[in-house]
LUMGULUM-581788 format. One record per atom (N, C-alpha, C): x, y, z; atom name; residue number from 0. Coordinates in nm, 2 decimals. Atoms other than C-alpha are relative to their C-alpha. Layout:
N
X;Y;Z;CA;NUM
...
//
This chain:
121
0.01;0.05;-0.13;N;0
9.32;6.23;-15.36;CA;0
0.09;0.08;0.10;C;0
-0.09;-0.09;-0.03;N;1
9.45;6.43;-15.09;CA;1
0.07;-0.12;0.11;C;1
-0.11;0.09;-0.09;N;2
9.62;6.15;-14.87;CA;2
0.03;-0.13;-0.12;C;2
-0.04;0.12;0.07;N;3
9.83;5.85;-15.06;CA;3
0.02;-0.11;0.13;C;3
-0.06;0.11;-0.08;N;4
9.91;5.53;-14.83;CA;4
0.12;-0.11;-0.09;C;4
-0.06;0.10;0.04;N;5
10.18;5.36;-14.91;CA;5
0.07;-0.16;0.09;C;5
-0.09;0.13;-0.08;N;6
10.26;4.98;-14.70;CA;6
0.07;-0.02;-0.04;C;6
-0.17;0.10;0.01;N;7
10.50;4.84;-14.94;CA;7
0.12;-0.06;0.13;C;7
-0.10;0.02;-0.08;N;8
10.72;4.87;-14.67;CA;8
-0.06;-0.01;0.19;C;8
0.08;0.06;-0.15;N;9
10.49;4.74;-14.38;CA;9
0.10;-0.08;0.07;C;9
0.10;-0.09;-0.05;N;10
10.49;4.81;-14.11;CA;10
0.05;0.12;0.01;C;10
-0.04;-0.21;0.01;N;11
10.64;5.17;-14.19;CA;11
-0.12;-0.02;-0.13;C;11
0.09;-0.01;0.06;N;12
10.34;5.28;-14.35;CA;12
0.01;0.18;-0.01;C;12
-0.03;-0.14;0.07;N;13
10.42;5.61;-14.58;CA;13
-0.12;0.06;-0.03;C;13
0.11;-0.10;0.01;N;14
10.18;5.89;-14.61;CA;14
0.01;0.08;-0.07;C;14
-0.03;-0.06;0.08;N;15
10.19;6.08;-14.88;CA;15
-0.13;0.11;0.03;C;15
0.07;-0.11;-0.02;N;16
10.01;6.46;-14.88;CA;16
-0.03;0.06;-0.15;C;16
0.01;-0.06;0.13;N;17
9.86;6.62;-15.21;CA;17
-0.09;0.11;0.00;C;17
0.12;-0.12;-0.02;N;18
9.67;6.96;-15.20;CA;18
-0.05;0.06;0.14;C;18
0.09;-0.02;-0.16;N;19
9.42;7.01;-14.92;CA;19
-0.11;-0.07;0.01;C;19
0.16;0.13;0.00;N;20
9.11;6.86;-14.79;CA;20
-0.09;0.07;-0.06;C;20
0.14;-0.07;0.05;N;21
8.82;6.99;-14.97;CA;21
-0.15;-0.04;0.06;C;21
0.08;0.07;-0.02;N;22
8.57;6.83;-14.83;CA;22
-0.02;-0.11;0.11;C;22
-0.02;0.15;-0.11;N;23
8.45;6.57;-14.49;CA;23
0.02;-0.13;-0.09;C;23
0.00;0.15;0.07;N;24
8.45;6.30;-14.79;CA;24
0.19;-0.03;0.00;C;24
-0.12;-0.01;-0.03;N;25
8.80;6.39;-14.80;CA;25
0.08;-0.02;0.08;C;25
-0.04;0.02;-0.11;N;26
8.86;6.40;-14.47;CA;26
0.01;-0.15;0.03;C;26
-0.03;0.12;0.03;N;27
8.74;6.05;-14.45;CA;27
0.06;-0.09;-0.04;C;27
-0.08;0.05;0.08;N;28
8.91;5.92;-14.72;CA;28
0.15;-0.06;0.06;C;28
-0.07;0.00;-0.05;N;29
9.20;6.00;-14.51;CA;29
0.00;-0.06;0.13;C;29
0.01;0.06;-0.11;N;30
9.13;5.89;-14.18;CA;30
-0.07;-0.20;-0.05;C;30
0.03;0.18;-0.04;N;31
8.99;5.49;-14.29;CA;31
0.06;-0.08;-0.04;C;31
-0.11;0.09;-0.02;N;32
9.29;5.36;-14.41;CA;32
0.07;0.01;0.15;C;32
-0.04;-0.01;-0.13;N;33
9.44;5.45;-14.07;CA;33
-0.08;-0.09;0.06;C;33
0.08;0.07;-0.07;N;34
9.12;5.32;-13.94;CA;34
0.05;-0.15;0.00;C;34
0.00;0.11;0.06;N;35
9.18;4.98;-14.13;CA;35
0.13;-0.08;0.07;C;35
-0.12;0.04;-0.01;N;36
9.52;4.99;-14.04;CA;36
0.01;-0.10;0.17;C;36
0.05;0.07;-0.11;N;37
9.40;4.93;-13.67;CA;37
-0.06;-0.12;0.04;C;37
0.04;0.14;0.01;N;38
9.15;4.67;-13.72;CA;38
0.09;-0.11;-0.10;C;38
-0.05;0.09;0.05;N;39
9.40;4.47;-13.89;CA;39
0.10;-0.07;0.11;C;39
-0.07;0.08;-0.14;N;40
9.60;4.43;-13.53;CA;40
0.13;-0.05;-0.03;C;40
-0.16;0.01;-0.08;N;41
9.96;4.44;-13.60;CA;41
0.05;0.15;-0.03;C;41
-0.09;-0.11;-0.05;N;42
10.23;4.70;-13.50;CA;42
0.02;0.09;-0.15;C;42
-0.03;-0.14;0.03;N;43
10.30;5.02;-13.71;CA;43
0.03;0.07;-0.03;C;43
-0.03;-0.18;-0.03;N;44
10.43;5.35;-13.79;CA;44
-0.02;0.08;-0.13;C;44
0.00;-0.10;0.11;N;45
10.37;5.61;-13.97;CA;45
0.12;0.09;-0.05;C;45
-0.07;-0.10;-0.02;N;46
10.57;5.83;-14.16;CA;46
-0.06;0.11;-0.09;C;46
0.12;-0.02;0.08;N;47
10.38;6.12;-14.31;CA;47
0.10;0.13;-0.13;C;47
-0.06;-0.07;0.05;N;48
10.52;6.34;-14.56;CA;48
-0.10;0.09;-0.08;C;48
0.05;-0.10;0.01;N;49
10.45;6.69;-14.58;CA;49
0.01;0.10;-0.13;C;49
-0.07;-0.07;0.10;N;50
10.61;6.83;-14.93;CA;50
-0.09;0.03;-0.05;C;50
0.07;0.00;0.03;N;51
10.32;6.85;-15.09;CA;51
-0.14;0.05;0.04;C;51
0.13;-0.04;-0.07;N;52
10.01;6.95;-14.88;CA;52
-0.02;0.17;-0.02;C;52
0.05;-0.12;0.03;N;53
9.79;7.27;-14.92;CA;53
-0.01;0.02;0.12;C;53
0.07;-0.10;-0.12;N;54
9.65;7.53;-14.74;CA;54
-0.12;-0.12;0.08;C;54
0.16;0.08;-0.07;N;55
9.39;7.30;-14.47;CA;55
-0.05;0.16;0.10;C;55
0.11;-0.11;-0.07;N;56
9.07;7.51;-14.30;CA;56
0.01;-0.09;0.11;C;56
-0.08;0.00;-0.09;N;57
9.19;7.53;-13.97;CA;57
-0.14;-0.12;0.09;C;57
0.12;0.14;-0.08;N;58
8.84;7.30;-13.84;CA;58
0.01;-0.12;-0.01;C;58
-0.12;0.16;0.00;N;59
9.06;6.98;-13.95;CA;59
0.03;0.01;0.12;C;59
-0.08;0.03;-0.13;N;60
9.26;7.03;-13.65;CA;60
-0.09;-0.02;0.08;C;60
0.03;0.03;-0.10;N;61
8.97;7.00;-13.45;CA;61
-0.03;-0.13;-0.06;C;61
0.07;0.13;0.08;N;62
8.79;6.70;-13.66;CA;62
0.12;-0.11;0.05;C;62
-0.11;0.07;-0.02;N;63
9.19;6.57;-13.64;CA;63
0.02;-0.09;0.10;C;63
0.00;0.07;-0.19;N;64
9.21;6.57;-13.22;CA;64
-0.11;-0.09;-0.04;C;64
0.10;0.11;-0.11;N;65
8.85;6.43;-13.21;CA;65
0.03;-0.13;-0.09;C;65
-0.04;0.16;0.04;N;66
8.97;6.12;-13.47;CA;66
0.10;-0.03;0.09;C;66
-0.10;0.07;-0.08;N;67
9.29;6.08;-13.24;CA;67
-0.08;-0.08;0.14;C;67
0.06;0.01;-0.14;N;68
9.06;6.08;-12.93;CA;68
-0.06;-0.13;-0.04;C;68
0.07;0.11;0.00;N;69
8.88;5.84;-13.09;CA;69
0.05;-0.17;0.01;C;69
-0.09;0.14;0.00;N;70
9.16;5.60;-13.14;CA;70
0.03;-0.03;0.09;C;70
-0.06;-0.01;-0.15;N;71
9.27;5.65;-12.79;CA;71
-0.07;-0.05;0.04;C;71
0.11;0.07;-0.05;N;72
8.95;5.48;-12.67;CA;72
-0.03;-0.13;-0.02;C;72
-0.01;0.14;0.01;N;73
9.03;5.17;-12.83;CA;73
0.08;-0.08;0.12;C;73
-0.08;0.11;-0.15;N;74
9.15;4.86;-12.58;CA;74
0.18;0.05;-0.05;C;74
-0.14;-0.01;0.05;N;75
9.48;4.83;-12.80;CA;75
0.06;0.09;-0.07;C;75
-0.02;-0.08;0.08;N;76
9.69;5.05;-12.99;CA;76
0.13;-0.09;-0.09;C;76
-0.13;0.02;0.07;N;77
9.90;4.96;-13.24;CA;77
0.07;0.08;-0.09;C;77
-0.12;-0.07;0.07;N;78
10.09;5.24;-13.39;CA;78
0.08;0.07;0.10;C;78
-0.10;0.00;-0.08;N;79
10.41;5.25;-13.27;CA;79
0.04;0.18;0.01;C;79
-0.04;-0.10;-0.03;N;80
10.51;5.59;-13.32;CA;80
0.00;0.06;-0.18;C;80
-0.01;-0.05;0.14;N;81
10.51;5.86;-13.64;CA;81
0.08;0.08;0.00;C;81
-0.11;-0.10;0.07;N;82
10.75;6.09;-13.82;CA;82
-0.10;0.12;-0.08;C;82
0.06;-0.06;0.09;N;83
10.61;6.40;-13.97;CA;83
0.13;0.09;-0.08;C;83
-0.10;-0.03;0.02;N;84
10.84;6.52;-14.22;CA;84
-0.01;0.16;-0.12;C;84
0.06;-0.14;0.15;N;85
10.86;6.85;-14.49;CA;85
-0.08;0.07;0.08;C;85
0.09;-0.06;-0.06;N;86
10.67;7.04;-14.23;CA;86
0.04;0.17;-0.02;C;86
0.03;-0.12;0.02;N;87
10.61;7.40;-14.34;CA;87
0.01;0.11;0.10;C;87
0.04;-0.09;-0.14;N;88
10.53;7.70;-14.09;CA;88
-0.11;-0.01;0.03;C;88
0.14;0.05;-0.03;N;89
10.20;7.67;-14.14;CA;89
-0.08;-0.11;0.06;C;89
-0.03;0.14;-0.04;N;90
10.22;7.33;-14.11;CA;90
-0.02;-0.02;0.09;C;90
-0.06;0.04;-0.12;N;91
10.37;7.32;-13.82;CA;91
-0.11;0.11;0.10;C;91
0.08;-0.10;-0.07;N;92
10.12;7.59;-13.65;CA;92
-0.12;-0.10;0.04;C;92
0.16;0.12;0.02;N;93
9.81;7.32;-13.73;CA;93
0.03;-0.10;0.10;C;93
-0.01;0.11;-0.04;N;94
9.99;7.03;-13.61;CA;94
-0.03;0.07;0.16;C;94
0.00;-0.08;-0.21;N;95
10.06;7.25;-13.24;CA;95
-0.13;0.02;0.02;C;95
0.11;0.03;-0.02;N;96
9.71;7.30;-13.27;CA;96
-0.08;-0.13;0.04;C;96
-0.01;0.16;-0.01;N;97
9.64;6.93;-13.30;CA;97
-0.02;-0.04;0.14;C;97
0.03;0.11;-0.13;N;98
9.78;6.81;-13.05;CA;98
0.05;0.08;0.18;C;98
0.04;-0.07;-0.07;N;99
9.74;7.10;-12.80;CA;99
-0.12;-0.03;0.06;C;99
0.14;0.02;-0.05;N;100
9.37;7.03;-12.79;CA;100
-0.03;-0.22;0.04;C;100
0.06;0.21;-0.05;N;101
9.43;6.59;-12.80;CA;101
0.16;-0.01;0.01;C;101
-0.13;0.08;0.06;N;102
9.78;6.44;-12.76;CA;102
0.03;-0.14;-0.11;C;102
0.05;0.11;0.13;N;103
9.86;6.22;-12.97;CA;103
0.03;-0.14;-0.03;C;103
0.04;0.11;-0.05;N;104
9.80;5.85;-12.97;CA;104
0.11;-0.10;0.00;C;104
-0.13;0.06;-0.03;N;105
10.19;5.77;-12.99;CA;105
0.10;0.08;-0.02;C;105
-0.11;-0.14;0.02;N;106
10.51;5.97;-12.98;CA;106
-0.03;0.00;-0.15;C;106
-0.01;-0.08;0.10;N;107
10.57;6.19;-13.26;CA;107
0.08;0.06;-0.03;C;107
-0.10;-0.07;0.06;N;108
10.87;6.32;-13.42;CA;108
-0.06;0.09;-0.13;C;108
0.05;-0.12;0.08;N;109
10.78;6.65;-13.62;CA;109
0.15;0.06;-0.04;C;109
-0.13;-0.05;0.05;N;110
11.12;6.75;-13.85;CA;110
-0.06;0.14;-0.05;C;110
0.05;-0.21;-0.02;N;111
11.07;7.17;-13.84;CA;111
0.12;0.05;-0.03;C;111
-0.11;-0.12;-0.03;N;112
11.33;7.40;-13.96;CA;112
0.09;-0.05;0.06;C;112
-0.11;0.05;0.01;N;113
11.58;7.17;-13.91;CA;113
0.05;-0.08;0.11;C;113
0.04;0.07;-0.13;N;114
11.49;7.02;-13.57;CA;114
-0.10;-0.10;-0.03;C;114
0.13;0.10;0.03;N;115
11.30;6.72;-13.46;CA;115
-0.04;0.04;0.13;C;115
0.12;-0.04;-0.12;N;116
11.03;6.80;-13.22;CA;116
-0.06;-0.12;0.06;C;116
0.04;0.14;-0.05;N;117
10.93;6.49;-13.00;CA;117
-0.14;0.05;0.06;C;117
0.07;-0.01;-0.07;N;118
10.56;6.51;-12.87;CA;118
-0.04;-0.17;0.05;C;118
0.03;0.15;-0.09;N;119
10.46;6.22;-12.60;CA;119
-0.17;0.04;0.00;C;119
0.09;0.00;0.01;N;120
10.15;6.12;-12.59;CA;120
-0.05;0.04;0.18;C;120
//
């Protein structure tokens, strides 16, 4: 599986990364716990950890924005804000992609090379 979810520690909700996406089933997979997390209507956050993740085909980032956009359109939002953490070069090239083309649907701390990067939404 290429995303893990872990609540235990609700509502910091851990993200674990394994491989790459291979596949929109994949993609999915990833995006409807998030979804879920939503329709369950309380507060939040992500932290997502990056140690682990493969090479992704750079047409995620767009698939990515248009799931952000999508959440953005909801009445409510309930995630408070994320952490991305272990972020690569590569990595970090994707995400700037990301959320260049959508911002993103709550601040965002991105830990890079030894910095934390804040994006607002």
């Amino acid at each position: 599986m290429f995303a893990t979810y872990d609540k235990s520690n609700f509502p910091l909700v851990k993200v674990f990364f394994n491989g790459s996406i291979k596949d929109d089933t994949d993609f999915k997979l990833f995006t409807e716990p998030w979804i879920q997390l939503c329709r369950d209507k309380q507060k939040f956050h992500f932290e997502f950890d990056m140690s682990n993740i493969g090479l992704i085909d750079p047409i995620y980032c767009y698939k990515m924005s248009s799931f952000i956009s999508d959440i953005k359109k909801e009445k409510e939002n309930y995630l408070e804000k994320s952490i991305i953490t272990n972020v690569g070069v590569i990595t970090y090239g994707l995400l700037r992609i990301i959320f260049l083309i959508q911002s993103p649907v709550s601040p965002v701390i991105i830990q890079y090379n030894g910095d934390e990067i804040l994006i607002n939404p």
